[in-house]
C-alpha positions in Angstrom: -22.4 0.9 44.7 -23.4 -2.3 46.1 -22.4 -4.3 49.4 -18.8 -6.1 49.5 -18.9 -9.8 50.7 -15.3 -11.5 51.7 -14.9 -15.3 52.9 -11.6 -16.0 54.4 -10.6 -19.6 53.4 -14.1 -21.1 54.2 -12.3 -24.8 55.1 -16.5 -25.2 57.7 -16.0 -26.9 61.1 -14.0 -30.5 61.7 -14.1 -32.1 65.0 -13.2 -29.7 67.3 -12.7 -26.5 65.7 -12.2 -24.8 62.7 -10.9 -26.5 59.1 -7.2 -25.5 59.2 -6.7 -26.2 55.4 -3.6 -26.0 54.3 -0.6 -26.2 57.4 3.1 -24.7 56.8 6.0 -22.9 59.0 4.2 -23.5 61.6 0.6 -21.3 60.8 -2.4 -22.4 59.2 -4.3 -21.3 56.0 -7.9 -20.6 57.9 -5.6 -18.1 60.8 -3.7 -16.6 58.0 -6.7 -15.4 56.1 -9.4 -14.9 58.9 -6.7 -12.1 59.9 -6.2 -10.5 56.7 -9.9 -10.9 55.9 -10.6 -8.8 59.6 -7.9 -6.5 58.1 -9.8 -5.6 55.0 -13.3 -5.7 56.7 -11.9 -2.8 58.6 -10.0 -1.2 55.9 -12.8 -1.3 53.4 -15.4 0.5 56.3 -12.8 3.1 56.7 -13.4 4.3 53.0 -17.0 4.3 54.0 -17.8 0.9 51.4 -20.6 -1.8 53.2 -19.0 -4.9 54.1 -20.1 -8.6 54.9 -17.5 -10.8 56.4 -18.9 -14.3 55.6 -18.7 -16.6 59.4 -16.1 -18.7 60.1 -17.9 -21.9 60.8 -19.3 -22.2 57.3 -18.8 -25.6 55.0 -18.3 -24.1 51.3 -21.2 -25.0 50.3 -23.3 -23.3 53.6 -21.5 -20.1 52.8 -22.4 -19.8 48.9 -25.8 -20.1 50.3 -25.7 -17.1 53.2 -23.9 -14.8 50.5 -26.6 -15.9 48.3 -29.9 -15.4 51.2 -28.3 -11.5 51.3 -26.8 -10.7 47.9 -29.0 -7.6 46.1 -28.6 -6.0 42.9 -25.2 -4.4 42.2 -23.4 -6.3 45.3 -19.6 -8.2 44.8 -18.3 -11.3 46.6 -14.5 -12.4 46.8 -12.1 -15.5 48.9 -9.4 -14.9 50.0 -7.0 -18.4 50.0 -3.8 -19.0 51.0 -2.3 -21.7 48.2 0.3 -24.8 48.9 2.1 -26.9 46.7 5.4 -29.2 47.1 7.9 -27.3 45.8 8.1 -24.5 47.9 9.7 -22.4 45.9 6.7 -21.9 44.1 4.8 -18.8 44.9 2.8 -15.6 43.8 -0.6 -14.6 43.5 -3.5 -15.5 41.1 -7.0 -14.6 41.3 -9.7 -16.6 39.8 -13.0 -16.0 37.7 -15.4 -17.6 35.9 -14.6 -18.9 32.3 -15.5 -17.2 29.5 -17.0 -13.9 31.3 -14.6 -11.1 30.1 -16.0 -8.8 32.2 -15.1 -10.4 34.9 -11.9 -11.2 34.0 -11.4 -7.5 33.8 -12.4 -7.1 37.0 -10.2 -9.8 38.3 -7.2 -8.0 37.0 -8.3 -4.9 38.7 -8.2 -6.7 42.0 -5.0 -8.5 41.1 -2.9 -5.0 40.3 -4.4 -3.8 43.6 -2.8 -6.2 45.9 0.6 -6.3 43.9 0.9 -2.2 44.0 0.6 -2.4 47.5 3.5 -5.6 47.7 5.1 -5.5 44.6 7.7 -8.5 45.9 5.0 -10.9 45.6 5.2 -12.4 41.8 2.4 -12.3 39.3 0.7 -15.3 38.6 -1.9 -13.8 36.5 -5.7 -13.9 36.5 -7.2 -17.1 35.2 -10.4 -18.9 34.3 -11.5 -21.2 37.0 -11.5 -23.9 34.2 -7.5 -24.1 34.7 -7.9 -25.3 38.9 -7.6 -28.5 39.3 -10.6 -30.2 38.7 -12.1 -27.2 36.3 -14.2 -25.3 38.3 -14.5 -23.1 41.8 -18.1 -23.1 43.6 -17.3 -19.7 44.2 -17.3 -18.6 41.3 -19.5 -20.3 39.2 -22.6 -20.7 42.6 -22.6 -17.5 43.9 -25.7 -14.9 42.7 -23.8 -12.0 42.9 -20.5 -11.4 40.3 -17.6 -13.1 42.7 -14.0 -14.1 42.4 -11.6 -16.0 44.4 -7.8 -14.8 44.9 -5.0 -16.7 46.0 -2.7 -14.3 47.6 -0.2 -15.9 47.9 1.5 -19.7 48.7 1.7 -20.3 52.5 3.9 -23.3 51.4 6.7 -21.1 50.5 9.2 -19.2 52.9 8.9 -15.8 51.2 5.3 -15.5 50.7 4.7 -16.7 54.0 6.8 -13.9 55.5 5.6 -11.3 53.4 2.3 -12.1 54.5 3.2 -12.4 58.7 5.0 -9.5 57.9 3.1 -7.0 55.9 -0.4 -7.9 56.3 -2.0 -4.5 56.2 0.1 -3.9 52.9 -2.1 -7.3 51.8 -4.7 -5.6 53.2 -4.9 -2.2 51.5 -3.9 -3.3 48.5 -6.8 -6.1 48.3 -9.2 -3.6 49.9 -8.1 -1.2 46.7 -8.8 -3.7 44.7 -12.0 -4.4 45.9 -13.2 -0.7 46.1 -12.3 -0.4 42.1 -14.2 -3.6 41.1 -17.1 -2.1 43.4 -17.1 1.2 41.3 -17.1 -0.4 38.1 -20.0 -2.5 38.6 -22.7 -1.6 36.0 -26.3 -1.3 37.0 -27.3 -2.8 34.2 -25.1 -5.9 34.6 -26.0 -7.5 37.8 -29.0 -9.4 38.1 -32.2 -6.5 38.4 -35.1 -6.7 40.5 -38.0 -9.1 40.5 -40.4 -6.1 38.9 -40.3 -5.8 34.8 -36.3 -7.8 34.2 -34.4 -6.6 31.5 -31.5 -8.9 30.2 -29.7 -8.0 27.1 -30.4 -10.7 24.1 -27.0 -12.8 22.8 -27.4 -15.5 19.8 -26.0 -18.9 20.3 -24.6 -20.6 17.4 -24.7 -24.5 18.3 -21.7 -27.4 16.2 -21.4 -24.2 13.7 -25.0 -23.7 12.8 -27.3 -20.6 14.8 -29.8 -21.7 17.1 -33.4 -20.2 16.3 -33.9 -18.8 19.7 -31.8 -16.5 21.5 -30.0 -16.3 25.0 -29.5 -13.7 27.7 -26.2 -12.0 29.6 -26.3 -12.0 33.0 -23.7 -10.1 34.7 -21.6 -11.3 31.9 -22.4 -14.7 32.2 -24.2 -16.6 28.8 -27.0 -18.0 29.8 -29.2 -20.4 27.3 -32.4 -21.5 27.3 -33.6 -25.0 28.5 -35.0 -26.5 25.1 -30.8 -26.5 24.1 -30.1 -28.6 27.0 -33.0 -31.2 26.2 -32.2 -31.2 22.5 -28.6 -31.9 23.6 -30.2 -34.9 25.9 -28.3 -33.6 28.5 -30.3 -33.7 32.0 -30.2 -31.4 34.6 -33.2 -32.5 36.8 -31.0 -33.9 39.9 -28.0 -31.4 39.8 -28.1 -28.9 41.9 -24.8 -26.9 41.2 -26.2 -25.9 37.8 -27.2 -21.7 38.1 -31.0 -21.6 36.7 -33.0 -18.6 36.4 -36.8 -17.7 35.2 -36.4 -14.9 32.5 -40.2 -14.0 30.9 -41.4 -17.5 31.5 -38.3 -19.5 30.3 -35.8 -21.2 32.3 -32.3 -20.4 31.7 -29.0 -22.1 32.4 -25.6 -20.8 32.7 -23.9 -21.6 29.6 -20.0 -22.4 30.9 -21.5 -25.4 33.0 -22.1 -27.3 29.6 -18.5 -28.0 30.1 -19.2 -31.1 32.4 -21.4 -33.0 30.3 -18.8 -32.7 26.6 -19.7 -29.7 25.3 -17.2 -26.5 24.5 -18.4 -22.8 25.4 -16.5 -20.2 23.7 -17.5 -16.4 23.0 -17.8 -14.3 20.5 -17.6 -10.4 21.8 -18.6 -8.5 18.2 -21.4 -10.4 17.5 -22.7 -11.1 21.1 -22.6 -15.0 20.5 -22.1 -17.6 22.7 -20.5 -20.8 21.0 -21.3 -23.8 21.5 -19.5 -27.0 20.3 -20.7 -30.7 21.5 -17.9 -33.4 21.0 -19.1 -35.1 18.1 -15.5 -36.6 17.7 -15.2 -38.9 20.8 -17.5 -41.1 21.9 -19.4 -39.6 25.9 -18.7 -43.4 26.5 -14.9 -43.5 26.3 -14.0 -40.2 27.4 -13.0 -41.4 30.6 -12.2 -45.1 29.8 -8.2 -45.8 30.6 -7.9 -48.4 27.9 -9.1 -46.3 24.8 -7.5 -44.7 22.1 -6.0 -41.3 21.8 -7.3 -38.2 19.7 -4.3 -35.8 19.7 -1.6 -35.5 17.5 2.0 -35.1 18.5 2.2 -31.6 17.3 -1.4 -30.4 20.0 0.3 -32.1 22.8 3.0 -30.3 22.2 1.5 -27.2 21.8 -0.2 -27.6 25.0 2.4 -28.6 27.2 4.4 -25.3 25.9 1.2 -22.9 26.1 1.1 -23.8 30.4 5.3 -24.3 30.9 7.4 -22.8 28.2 10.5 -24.3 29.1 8.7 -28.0 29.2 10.7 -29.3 26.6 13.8 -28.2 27.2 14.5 -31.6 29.1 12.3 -33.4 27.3 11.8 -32.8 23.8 10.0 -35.9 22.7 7.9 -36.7 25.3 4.5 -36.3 23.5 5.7 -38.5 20.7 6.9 -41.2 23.9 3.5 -40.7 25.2 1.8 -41.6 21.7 3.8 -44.5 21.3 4.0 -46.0 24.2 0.6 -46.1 24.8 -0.6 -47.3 21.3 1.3 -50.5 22.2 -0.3 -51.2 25.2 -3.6 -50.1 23.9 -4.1 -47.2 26.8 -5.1 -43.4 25.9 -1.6 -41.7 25.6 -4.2 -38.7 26.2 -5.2 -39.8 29.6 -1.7 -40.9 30.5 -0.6 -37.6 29.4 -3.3 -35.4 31.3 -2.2 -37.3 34.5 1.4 -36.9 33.5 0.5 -33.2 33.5 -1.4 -33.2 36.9 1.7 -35.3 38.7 4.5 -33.1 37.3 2.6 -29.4 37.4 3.7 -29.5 33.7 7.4 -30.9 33.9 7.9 -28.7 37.0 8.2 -31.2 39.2 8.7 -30.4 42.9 8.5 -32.6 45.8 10.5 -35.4 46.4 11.0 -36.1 42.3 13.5 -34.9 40.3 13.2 -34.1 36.4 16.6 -37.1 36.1 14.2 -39.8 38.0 12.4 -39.6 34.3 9.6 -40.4 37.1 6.3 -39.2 35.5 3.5 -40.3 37.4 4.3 -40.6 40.7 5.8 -44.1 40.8 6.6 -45.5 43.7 9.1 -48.2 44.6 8.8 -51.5 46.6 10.6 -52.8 49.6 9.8 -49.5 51.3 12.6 -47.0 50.0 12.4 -43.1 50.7 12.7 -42.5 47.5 10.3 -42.1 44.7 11.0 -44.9 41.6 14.2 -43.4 39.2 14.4 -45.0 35.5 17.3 -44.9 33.1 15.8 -42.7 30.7 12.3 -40.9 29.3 11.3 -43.5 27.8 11.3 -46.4 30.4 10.1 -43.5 32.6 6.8 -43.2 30.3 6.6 -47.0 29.7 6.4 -47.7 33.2 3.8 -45.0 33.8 2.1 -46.6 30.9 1.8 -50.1 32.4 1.1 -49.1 35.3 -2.1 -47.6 34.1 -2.5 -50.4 32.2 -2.4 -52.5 35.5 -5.5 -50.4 36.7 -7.3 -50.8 34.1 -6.9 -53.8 32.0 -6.4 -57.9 32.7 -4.6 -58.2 28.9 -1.1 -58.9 29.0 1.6 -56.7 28.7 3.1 -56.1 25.3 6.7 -54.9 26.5 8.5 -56.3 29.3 7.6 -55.5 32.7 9.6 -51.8 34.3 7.1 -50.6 36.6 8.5 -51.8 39.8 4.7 -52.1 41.5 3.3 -53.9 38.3 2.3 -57.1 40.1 1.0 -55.4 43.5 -1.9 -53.7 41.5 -5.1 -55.7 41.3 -5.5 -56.3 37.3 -8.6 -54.5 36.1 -9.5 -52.9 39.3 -9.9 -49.2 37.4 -10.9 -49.0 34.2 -12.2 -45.4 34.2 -10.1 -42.2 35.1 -12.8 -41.9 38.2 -11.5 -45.1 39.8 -8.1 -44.3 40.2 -9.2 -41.9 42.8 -8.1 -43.2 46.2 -5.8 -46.0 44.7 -3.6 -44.2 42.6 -3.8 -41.1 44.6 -5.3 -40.6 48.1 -6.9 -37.2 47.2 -10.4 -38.7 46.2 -10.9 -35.9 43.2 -7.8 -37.1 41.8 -9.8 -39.1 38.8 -11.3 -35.2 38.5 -8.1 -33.5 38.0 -6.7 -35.6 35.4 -10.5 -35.4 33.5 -10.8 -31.7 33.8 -6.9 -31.7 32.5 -8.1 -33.5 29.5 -10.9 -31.2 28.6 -8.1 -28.2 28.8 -6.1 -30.3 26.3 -9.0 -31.3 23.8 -10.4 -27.6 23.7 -6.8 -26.6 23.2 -7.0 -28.6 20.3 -10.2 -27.9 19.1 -11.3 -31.2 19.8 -14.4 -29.8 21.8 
């Protein structure tokens, strides 16, 4: 067995002190999980397993590169987070891994059933791909040399987590630590990344817009990795991106396959014939994939689909909201896709939260004018999705509106200011990744589709 690295919540320094992240009931994220971290350091040593605890004072980007400076063959890396949303009602734990690598989502389940043995009153929220956070991808997962993961163990925003966690935090402890030492066990000598002396990767195929590329790819600790030539031919450049994993395999430079995903391109995998699937997105212009004003590429039936597949009860309330979204749009000429990815990112899928209610028909966030408390409240859906829709339109557009005006902030927006889903960033929203949620939303939704 290999070493165990654990981060608690990196967050790096601010002005005097430590990055809190998130704050609720009076406790912070970074205290919360620098305590349960210490817990499991000691925990895990107990069993007589070699443990790293990653320093406090790291930026997330300073602490990929220490576990990175130390990691050998056959070692493990997890963070721990506390999550916050809200609606605190929301809660549970998740924990995180890198898309498409099934071997790690195996693993992630292992440390997943480990915690909830221990605290079986915390919900489930399942394992998941780091493809469905917010803007698509963790650093932690997809940066760090050594196979890692990153669990959220629970939502510091809600009541009952929160007190389970102040409560029972050597419970959290063992159970994580349990989790940990049966990931460690399984860890296949073959599968991590060997020693500089004589490599040996296994050999995948790659089968490129349905046709199989001459030359062959490599697995590394269950990650696809491709050769370079595929990127060129896909005139896709790397040179100045340092987040892309690379490696030198027998005189070739390889790439880690799932980080196609930014520039267009759809990774899937095929277990029985050890293929790795690539799909580029021949349908939709790279030029107008993230301009506002644009036209959509789903029908009524895939957005449908989608919304159901992430909330099942989404369309209780509001059964025709794709086909509002579609039409709505058309007539103002904006992307009912783009409009419907950030309707997804505002309402956490028609769960709302917050200070909206599902009866405001409020799907974007609206505000109101004259400085109310409350959040803008339309007579139905569809003036609710209109008014989201012109709003947008606002951003992005100086044409005329088509309908008459019902967004309340219509004339406050600087016409044309944001054309592209980047720009709203900061104006729309304050979170500046904001333009990065709804984009990675959208890729979810077109490979839902099949789109890419």
């Amino acid at each position: 067995m290999g070493r165990i690295f654990i981060s608690a919540a990196h967050g790096g320094r601010e002005a005097g002190g430590i990055d809190p992240g998130s704050v609720a009931g009076g406790t912070t994220e970074a205290k919360e999980m620098i305590q349960l971290r210490d817990l499991i350091l000691t925990e895990l040593r107990s069993r007589k397993f070699s443990v790293l605890g990653v320093p406090d004072d790291l930026s997330a980007r300073q602490t990929i590169s220490w576990i990175n400076a130390r990691a050998r063959r056959n070692d493990i890396a997890v963070e721990i987070h506390a999550d916050a949303g809200s609606n605190p009602s929301v809660r549970g734990s998740t924990v995180f891994y890198i898309a498409n690598n099934e071997e790690r989502r195996r693993h992630a389940e292992l440390l997943l059933v480990g915690l909830l043995r221990r605290v079986p009153q915390l919900p489930n929220r399942g394992v998941k791909p780091d493809t469905a956070t917010g803007i698509g991808r963790l650093m932690f997962c997809r940066q760090v040399a050594a196979p890692s993961m990153l669990m959220e163990v629970g939502f510091l925003s809600s009541p009952e987590d929160r007190s389970l966690l102040q409560s029972r935090r050597r419970d959290f402890a063992v159970g994580i630590a349990d989790g940990l030492a049966s990931w460690s066990r399984t860890i296949d000598p073959g599968s991590a990344p060997p020693p500089p002396t004589e490599p040996s990767y296994p050999a995948i195929n790659i089968k490129m817009n349905g046709q199989n590329y001459e030359e062959q790819g490599i697995l590394v600790s269950g990650n696809a990795y491709i050769p370079i030539d595929l990127i060129d031919r896909l005139r896709i450049d790397l040179s100045q991106n340092p987040d892309v994993r690379r490696i030198t395999y027998r005189r070739v430079v390889y790439v880690k396959a799932v980080e196609l995903r930014d520039f267009n391109v759809s990774v899937g995998w095929d277990a029985p014939t050890r293929t790795v699937i690539l799909k580029s997105n021949l349908q939709i212009c790279v030029g107008n994939i993230e301009r506002i004003m644009s036209a959509g590429n789903t029908s009524e039936v895939q957005l449908q689909l989608f919304l159901r597949n992430n909330n099942e009860n989404s369309l209780v309330k509001f059964p025709d909201l794709p086909k509002l979204y579609r039409e709505e749009a058309s007539v103002e000429g904006v992307n009912y896709d783009v409009a419907f990815c950030q309707m997804c990112v505002e309402t956490g899928f028609l769960r709302f939260g917050g200070d909206i209610r599902p009866e405001q028909n409020n799907f974007a966030g609206l505000g109101t004018i004259g400085g109310g408390t409350d959040t803008a409240i339309f007579e139905n859906a569809r003036i609710g999705v209109r008014a989201h829709i012109q709003h947008l339109k606002a951003y992005a557009s100086l044409e005329p509106l088509v309908n008459e005006v019902v967004d309340p902030r219509f004339r406050f927006v600087t016409r044309g200011i944001a054309p592209l889903i980047d720009q709203l960033s900061g104006r729309w929203s304050a979170d500046l990744q904001y333009g990065e949620k709804i984009k990675a939303m959208l890729k979810r939704l077109y490979e839902s589709a099949g789109i890419f």
